[in-house]
DRENLORO-596990 format. One record per residue (C-alpha): residue number from 1; residue in one letter; x, y, z. Coordinates in steps of 0.02 Angstrom, whole numbers, plus 50000, padded with zeros to 5 digits. Layout:
// DRENLORO-596990
num | residuo | X | Y | Z
NUM | A | X | Y | Z
...
This chain:
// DRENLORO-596990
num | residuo | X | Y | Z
1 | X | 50123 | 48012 | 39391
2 | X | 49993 | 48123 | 39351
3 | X | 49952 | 48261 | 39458
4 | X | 49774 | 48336 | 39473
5 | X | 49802 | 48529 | 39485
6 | X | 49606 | 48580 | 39541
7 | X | 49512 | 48490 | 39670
8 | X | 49432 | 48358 | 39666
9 | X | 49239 | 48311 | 39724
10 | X | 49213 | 48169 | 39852
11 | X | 49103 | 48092 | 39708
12 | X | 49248 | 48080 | 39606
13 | X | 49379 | 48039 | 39750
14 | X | 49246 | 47893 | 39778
15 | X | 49263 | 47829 | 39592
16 | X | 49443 | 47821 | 39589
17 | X | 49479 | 47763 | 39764
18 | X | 49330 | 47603 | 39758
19 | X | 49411 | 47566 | 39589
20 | X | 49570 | 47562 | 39650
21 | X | 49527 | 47459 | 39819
22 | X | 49465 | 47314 | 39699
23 | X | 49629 | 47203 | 39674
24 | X | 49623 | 47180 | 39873
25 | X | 49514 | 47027 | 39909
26 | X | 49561 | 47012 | 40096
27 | X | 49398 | 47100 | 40147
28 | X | 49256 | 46961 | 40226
29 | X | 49212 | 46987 | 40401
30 | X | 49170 | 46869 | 40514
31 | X | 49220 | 46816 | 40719
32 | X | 49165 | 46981 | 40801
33 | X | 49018 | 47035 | 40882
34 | X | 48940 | 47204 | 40956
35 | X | 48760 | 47214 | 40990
36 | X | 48689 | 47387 | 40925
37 | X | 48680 | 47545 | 41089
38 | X | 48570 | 47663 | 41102
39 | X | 48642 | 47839 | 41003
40 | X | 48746 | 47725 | 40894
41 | X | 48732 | 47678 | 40716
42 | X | 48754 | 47482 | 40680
43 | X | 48807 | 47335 | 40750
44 | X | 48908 | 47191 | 40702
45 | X | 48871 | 47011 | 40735
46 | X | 48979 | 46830 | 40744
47 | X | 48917 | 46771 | 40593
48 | X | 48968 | 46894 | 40490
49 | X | 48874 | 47027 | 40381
50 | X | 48776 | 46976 | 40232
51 | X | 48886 | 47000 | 40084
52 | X | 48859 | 47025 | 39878
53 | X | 48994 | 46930 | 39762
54 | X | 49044 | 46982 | 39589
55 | X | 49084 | 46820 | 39477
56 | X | 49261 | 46841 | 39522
57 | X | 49236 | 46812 | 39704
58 | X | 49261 | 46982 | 39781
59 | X | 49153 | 47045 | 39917
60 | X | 49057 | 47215 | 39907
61 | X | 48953 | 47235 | 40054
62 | X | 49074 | 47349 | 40145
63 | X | 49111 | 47497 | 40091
64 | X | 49286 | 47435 | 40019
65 | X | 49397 | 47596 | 39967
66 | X | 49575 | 47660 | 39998
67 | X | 49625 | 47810 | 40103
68 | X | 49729 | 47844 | 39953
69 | X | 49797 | 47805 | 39781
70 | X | 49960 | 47892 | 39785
71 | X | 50111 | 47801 | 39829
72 | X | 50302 | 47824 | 39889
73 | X | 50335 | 47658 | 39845
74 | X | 50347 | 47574 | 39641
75 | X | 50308 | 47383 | 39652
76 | X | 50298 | 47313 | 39501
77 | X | 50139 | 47233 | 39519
78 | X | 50034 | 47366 | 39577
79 | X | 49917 | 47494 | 39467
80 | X | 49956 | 47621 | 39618
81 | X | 50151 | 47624 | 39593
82 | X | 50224 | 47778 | 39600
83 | X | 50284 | 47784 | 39386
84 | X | 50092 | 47752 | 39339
85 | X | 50024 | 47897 | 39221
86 | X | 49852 | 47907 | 39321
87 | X | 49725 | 48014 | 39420
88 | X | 49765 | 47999 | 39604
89 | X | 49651 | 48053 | 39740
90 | X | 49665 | 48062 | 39928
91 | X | 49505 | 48077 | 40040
92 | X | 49497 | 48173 | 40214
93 | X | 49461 | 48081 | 40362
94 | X | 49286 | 48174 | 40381
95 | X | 49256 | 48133 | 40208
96 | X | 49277 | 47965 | 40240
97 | X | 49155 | 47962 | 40405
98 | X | 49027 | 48046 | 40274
99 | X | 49029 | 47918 | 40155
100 | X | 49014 | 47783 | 40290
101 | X | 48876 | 47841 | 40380
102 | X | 48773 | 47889 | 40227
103 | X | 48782 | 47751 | 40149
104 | X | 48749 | 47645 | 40306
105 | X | 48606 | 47759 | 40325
106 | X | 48545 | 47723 | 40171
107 | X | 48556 | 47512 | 40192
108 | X | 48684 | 47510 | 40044
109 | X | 48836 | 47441 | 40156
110 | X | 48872 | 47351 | 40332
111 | X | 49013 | 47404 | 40367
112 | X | 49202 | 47491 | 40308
113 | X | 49357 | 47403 | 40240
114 | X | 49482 | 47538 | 40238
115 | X | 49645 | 47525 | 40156
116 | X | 49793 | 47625 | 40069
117 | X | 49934 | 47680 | 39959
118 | X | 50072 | 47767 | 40054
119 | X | 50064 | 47945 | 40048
120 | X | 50217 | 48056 | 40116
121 | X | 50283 | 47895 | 40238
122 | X | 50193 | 47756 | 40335
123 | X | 50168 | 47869 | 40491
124 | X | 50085 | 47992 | 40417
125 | X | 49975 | 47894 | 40309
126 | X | 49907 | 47787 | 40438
127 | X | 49883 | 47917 | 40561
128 | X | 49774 | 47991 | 40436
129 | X | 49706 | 47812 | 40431
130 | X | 49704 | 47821 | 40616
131 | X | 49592 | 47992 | 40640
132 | X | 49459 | 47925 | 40505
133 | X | 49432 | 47796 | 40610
134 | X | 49429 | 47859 | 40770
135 | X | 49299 | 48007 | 40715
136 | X | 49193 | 47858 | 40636
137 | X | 49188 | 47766 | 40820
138 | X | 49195 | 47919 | 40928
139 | X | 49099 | 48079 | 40850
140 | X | 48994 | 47989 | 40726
141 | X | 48964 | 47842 | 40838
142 | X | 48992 | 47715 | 40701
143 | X | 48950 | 47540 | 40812
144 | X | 48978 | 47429 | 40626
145 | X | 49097 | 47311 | 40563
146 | X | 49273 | 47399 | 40522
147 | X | 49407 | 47324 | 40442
148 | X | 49567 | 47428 | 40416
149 | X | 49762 | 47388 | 40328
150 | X | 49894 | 47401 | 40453
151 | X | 50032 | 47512 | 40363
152 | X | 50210 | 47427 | 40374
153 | X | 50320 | 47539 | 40452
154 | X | 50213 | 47625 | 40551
155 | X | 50244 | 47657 | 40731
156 | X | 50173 | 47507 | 40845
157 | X | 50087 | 47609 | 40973
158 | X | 49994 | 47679 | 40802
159 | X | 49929 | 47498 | 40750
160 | X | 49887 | 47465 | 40947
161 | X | 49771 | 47589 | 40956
162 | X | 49688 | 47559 | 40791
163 | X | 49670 | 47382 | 40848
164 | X | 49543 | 47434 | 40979
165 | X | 49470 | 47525 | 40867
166 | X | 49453 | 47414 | 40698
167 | X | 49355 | 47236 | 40701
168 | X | 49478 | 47167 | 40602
169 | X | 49660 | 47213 | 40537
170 | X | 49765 | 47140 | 40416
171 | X | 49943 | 47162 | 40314
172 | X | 49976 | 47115 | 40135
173 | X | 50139 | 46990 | 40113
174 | X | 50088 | 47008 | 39934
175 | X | 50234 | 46859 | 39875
176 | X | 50242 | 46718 | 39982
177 | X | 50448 | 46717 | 39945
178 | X | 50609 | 46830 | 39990
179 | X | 50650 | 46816 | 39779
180 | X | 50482 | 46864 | 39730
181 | X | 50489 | 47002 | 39866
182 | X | 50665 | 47079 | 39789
183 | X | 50598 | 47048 | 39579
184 | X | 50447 | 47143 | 39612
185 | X | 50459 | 47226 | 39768
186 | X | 50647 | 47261 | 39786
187 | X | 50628 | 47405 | 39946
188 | X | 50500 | 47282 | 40040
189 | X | 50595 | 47184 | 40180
190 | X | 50494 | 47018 | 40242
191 | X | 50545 | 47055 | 40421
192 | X | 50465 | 47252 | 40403
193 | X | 50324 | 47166 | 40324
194 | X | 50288 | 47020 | 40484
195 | X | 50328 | 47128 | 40626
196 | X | 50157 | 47195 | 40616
197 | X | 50075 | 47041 | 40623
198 | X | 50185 | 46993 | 40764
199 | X | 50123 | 47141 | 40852
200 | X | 49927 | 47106 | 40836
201 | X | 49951 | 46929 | 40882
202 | X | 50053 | 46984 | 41038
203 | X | 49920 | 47096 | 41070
204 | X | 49774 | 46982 | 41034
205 | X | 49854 | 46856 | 41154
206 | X | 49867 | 46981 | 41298
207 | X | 49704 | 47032 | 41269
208 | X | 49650 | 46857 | 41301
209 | X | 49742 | 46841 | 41451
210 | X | 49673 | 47005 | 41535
211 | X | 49517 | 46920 | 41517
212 | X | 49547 | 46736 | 41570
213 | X | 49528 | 46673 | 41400
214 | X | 49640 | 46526 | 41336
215 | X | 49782 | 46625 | 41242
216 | X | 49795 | 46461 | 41118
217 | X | 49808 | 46476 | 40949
218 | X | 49640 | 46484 | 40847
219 | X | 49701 | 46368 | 40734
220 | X | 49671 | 46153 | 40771
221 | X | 49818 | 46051 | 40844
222 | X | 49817 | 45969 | 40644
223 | X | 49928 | 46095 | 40593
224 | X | 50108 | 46066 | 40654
225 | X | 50242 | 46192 | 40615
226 | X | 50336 | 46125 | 40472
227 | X | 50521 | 46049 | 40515
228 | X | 50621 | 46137 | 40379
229 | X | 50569 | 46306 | 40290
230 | X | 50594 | 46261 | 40095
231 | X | 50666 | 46440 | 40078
232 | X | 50847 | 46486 | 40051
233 | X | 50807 | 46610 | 40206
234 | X | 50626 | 46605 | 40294
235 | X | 50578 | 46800 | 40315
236 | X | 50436 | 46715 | 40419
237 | X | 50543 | 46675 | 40554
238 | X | 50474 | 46741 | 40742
239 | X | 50521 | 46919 | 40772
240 | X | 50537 | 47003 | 40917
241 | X | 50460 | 47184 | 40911
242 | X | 50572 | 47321 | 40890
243 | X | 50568 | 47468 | 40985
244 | X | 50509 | 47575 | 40856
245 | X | 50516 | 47773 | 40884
246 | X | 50373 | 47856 | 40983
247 | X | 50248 | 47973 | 40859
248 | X | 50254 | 48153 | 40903
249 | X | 50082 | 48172 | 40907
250 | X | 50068 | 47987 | 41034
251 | X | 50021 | 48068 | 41193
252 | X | 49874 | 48151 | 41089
253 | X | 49808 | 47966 | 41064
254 | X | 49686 | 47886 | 41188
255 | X | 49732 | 47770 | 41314
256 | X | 49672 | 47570 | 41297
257 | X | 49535 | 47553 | 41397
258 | X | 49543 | 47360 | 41457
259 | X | 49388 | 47306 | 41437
260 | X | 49368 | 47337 | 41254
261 | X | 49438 | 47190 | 41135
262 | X | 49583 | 47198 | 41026
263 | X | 49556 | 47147 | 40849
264 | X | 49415 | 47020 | 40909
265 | X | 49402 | 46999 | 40723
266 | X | 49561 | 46937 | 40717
267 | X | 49698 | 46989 | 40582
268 | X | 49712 | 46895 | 40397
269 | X | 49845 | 46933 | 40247
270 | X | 49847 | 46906 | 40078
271 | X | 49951 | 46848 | 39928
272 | X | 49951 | 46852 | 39733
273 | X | 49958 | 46719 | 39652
274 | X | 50038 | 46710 | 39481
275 | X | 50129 | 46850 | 39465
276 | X | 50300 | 46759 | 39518
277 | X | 50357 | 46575 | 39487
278 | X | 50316 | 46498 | 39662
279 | X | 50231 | 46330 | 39640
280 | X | 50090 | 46284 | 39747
281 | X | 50203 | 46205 | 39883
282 | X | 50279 | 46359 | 39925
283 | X | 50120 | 46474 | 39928
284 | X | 50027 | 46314 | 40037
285 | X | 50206 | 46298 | 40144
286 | X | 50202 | 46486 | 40188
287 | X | 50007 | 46501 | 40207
288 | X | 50033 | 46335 | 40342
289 | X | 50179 | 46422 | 40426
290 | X | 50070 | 46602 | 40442
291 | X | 49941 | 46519 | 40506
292 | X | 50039 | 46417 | 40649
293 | X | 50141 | 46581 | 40683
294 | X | 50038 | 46715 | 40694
295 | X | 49884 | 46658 | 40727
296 | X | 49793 | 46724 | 40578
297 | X | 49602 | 46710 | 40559
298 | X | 49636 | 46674 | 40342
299 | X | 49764 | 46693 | 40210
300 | X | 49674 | 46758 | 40034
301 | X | 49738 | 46711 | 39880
302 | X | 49742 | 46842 | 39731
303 | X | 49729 | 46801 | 39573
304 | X | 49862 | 46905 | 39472
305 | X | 49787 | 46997 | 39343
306 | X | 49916 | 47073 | 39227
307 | X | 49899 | 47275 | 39251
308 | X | 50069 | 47326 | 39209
309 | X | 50191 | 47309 | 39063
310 | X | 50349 | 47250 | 39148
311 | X | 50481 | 47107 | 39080
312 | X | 50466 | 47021 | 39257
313 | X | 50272 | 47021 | 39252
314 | X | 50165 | 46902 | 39135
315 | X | 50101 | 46999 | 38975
316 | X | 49957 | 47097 | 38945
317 | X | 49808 | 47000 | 38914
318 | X | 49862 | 46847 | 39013
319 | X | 49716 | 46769 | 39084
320 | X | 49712 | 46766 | 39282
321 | X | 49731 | 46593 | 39356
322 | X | 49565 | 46582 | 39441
323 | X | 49558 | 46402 | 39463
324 | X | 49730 | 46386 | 39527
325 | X | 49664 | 46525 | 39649
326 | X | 49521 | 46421 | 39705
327 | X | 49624 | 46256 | 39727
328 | X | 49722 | 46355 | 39842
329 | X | 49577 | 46400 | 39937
330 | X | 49517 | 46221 | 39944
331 | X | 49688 | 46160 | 40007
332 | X | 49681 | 46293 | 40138
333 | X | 49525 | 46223 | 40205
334 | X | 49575 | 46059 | 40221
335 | X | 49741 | 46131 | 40326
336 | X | 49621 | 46238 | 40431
337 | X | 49485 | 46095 | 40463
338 | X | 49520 | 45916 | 40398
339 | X | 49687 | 45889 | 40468
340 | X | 49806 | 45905 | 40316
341 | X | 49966 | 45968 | 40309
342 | X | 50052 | 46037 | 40164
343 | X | 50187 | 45915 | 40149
344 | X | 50052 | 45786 | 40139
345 | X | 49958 | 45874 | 40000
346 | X | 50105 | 45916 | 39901
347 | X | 50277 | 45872 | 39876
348 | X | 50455 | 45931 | 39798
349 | X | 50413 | 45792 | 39681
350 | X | 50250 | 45848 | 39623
351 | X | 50225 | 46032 | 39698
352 | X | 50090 | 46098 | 39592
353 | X | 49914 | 46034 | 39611
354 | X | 49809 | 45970 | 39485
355 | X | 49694 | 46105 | 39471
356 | X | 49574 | 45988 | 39348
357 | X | 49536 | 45909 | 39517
358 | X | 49511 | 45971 | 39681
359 | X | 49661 | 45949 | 39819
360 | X | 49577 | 45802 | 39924
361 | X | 49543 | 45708 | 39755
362 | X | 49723 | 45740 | 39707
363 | X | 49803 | 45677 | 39870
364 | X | 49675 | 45520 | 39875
365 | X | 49720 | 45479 | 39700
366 | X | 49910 | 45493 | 39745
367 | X | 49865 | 45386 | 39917
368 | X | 49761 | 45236 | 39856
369 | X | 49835 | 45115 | 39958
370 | X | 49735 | 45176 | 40076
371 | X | 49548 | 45141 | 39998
372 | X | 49458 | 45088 | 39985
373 | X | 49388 | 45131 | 40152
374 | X | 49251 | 45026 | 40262
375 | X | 49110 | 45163 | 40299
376 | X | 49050 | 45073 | 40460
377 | X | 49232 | 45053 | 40542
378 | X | 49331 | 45194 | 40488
379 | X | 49385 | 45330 | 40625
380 | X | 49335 | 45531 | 40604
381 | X | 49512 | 45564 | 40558
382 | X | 49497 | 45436 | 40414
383 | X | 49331 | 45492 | 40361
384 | X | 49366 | 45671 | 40339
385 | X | 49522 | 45597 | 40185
386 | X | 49383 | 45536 | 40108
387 | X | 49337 | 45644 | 39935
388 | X | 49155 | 45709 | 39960
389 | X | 49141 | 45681 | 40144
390 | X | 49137 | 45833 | 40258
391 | X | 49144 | 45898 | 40441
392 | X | 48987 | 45879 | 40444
393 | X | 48948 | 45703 | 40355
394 | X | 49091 | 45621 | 40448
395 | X | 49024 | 45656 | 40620
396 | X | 48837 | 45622 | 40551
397 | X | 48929 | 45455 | 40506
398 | X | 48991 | 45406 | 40642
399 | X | 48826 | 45440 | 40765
400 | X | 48718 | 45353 | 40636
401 | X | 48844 | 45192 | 40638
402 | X | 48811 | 45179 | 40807
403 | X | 48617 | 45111 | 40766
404 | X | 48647 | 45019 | 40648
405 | X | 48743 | 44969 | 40485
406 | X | 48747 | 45127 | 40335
407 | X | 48731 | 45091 | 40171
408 | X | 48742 | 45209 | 40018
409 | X | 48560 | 45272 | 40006
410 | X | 48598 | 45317 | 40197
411 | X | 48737 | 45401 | 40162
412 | X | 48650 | 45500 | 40018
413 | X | 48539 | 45552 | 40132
414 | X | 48664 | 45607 | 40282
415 | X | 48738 | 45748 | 40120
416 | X | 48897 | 45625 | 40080
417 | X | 48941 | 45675 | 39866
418 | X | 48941 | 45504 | 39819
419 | X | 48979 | 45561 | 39669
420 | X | 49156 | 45590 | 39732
421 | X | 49160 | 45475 | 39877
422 | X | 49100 | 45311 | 39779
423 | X | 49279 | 45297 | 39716
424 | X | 49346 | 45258 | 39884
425 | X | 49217 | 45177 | 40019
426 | X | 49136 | 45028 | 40028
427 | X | 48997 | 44980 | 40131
428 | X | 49001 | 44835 | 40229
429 | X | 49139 | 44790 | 40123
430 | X | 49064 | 44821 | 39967
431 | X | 49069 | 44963 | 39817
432 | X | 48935 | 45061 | 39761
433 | X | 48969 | 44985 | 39565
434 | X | 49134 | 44888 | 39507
435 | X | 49249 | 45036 | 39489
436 | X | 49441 | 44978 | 39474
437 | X | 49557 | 45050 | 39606
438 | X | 49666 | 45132 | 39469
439 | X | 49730 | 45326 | 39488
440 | X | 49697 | 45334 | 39292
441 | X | 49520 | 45276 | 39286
442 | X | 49488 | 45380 | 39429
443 | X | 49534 | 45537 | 39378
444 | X | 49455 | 45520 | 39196
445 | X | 49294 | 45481 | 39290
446 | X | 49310 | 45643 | 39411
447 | X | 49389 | 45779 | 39282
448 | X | 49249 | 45729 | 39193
449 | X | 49136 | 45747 | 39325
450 | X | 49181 | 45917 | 39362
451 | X | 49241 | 45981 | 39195
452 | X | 49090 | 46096 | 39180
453 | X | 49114 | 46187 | 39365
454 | X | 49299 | 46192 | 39312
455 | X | 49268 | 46296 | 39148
456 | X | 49150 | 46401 | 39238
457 | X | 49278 | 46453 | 39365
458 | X | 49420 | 46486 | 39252
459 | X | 49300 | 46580 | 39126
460 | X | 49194 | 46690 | 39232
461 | X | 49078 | 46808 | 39104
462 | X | 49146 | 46976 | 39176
463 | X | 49318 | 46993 | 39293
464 | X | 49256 | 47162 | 39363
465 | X | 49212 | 47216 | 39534
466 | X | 49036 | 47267 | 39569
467 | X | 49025 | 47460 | 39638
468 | X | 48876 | 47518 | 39720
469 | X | 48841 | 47630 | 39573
470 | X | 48818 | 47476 | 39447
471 | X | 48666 | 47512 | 39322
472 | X | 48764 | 47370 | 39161
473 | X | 48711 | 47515 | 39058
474 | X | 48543 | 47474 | 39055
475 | X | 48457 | 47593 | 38936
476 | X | 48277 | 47559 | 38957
477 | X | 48163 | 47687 | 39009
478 | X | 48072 | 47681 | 39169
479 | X | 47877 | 47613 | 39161
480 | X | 47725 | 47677 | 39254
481 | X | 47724 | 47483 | 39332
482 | X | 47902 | 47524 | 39372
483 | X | 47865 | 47666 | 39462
484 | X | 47717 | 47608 | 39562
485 | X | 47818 | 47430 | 39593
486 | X | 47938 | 47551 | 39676
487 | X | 47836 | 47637 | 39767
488 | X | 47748 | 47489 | 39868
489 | X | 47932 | 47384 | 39892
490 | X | 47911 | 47254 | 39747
491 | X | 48085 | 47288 | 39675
């Protein structure tokens, strides 16, 4: 590790610590609202904040940097391990409440995602976390969206009072599996790493109680808990919190007022994907069990992108597996909102998806004995199995039926993707064209459908996060027209 012997500037803490926040794609906001006070700055709102995408799917709207880039700890994965040759940087909480409120000032973010390496130990780092964040709320009066890393190992009342504090919180599992956890992460332990989320949710759920809310999980009734973990040992069992040692500096902390939410955000996680050998079954089996266990608001899938030269890791140069990453995502939809579980979606027989074709195509094609299905007389539930039929369609559906009979051109017009959905409905017992029930036909037809989207996804032009100091190295010089187009707004 390199050590930088003369200070730093925040300009050049901010280069190396955005840059080194990019890998961690856990970062949307969404689910909590604050209408904007008098002597504050910002607001948030349920919707979300508007966000900016770079062509690999990460978010820069917040301001999305870490506390720090030096680290105790030497997972193999990470650029931030401890035996990395490179410039590390550490910001001060002030200098973190500086950046924030400039650049809010200044319209070029909406809000903070905050997280870290681990610098000295967990309690120490995330009080450090801890005191940025309470100057932001408290002395600068920062009323925006804040999303912050819970530290693993870290005292609980630490993480309780952040979580009045912070929007949203979240920990990294990283590998969805106790081997993949002890190949690349050997001094990790799953339970160290769950115990925080068991804390937020505990706290989330009180929370609701104090205020006569229905403590019931966010997530629909679809999802059951699955009967067997497909793990030698499940680290995601249900923990019961330690007693973990009181900080020295705890009675320094505020007290909870009631009244204010905990984590009305909610708390996500994330996990790479491709760095170890677990199929999709096991990543979709763990993201299922997370969900039904602790309540989270979403898992994110990382793409792995090879950083390091280690014998355990893919090679140099390997190309990131962006569409498995977005078949994930797809499949985690359809547990969240159609219904599906992830024994139904995959299997031991067959526990990778095809990623030439998205998850509900892949399970229909595997499932044809149950389509074609009648348009007028099939239930919700049914509908919502149906390739290219949404949330939305299906209940637009099933109000329209009521009327009268549907027939394609209606359902064109209600937003069904016929061009998915022709392959398994009939109307009024009849097919859009003569199309052969046949799992081969049908996925020729629909890999060729979407071979173009595919290629785009797995071959985006640039892997690269956008920074807010992007210029692409354009050289041109500025123009009178420029100028004065400035000037009046037109750019």
């Amino acid at each position: 590790m390199e050590t930088v012997a003369f200070e730093l500037s925040l300009q050049e803490k901010l280069n190396i610590l955005a840059d080194a926040a990019k890998y961690d794609v856990a970062c949307t906001s969404s689910g909590s609202s604050r209408r904007g006070r008098k002597g504050h700055l910002g607001n948030t709102v349920s919707a979300g904040i508007c966000h900016s995408f770079a062509s690999d799917g990460r978010c820069i709207s917040l301001l999305k940097i870490l506390f720090t880039n030096e680290c105790i700890f030497d997972c193999k994965y990470c650029l931030n391990r401890s035996s990395n040759d490179q410039p590390r940087a550490t910001f001060t909480p002030e200098e973190i409440c500086t950046l924030v409120t400039e650049f809010y000032r200044r319209n070029y973010i909406e809000g903070l995602f905050l997280s870290s390496g681990i610098v000295k130990s967990p309690t120490y780092t995330m009080e450090q976390m801890y005191q940025a964040i309470y100057l932001l709320r408290t002395k600068y009066r920062f009323n925006g969206y804040i999303h912050v890393k819970a530290i693993p190992g870290a005292p609980e009342e630490l993480i309780t009072q952040m979580g009045y504090l912070a929007d949203r919180m979240s920990v990294n599992l990283e590998l969805p599996t106790t081997e993949g956890l002890a190949k690349l992460a050997p001094h990790k332990k799953p339970e160290n790493l769950v115990r925080p989320l068991r804390h937020i949710q505990d706290h989330i759920t009180r929370h609701r109680l104090a205020i006569g809310k229905d403590p019931q999980m966010e997530r629909s009734n679809g999802n059951r808990y699955l009967p067997h973990t497909i793990f030698k040992e499940n680290p995601y069992q249900r923990l019961s919190a330690a007693k973990m040692p009181l900080l020295s500096s705890a009675a320094s902390l505020p007290s909870a007022d009631p009244s204010v939410p905990f984590v009305p955000a909610g708390q996500s996680t994330q996990m790479i994907i491709g760095a170890t050998g677990e199929n999709d079954l096991q990543l979709l089996s763990t993201t299922q069990k997370l969900y039904q266990m602790y309540d989270l608001k979403r898992v994110f899938f990382s793409a792995y992108v090879p950083l390091n030269e280690d014998a355990a890791l893919p090679a140099l140069g390997t190309a990131p597996p962006l569409l498995r990453e977005h078949r994930l995502y797809q499949a985690d939809w359809l547990l969240r909102y159609y219904g599906f579980h992830a024994e139904e979606l995959l299997s031991p027989d067959k526990p990778n998806f095809n990623i030439l074709l998205d998850p509900k195509c892949d399970w229909a094609l595997r499932h044809l004995e149950y389509f074609p299905m009648e348009i007028n007389k099939a239930s919700y539930a049914d509908l919502l199995r149906v390739p290219g039929i949404g949330t939305k369609s299906a209940s637009r559906i099933v109000k329209s039926r009521r009327g009268s009979l549907l027939d394609f051109p209606h359902l064109k017009k209600i937003g069904v993707v016929l061009k998915r959905a022709k392959y398994f409905i009939t109307c009024n017992g009849k097919m859009m064209h003569r199309i052969p029930i046949e799992e081969d036909f049908i996925t020729q037809q629909l890999i060729c459908t979407d071979s173009k989207k595919n290629w785009e996804i797995d071959h985006p032009q640039t892997y690269r996060q956008l920074s807010l100091f992007d210029d692409f190295h354009f050289q041109a010089e500025t123009t009178i027209e420029d100028t004065q187009k400035t000037i009046w707004g037109q750019l």
